[in-house]
N, C-alpha and C positions, 0 to 999 in steps of 0.2 A: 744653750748659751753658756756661756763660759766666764766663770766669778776669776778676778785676777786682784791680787795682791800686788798693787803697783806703790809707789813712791816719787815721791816731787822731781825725785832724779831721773826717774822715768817719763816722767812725764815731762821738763822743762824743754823750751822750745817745739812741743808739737800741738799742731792744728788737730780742732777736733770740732764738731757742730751739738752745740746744744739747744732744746727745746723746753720751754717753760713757759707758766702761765705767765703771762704781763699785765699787771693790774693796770699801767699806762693805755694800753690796746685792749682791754679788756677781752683776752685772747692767749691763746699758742701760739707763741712764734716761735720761728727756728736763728740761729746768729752762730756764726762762726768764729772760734772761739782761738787763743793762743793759749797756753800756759806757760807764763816768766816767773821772774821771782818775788814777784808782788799779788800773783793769783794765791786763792787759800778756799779751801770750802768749811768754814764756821757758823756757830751755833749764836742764833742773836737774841738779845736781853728776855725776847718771849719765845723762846724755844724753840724757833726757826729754825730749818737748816739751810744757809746760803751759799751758794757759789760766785764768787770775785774773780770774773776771768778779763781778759784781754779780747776787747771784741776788734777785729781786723778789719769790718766792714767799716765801723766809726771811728775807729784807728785812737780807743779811748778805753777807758775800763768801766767794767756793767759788772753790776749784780742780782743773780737772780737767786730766786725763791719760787717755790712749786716746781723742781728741775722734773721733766717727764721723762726725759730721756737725752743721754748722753753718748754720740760716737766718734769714735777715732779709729786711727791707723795705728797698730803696737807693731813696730820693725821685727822681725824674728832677733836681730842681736839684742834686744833689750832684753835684762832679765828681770825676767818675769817667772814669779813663784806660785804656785798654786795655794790656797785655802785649805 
């Protein structure tokens, strides 16, 4: 697997599906995801780390916590620098 040194620039406007626990569902689920200019992945008052993305399916923004896993499509033109 391959670590990438990405940036918001890289990232804005593309689709990606994440997975995380849902204390709601008390479960995994998976939600596909946008990244604009209001997604951020930050650290919360108890030392969380969160993802704030653009969910497409509820056409709304979610936050999650316990992310398990994260994929996307990176275009070959984007640049991307290695670690």
């Amino acid at each position: 697997m391959k670590k990438l040194n990405l940036t918001e620039d890289d990232l804005k406007d593309k689709t990606f599906k994440v997975k995380y626990f849902a204390k709601k569902h008390d479960k995994i689920i998976s939600r596909i995801g946008k990244w604009t200019d209001d997604c951020k992945v930050w650290t919360s008052s108890k030392g969380d780390v969160l993802l704030t993305y653009f969910d497409t399916e509820k056409n709304n923004f979610r936050t999650a916590k316990d992310v398990v896993e994260i994929l996307g499509y990176i275009p070959d033109e984007a640049n991307v620098r290695k670690w």
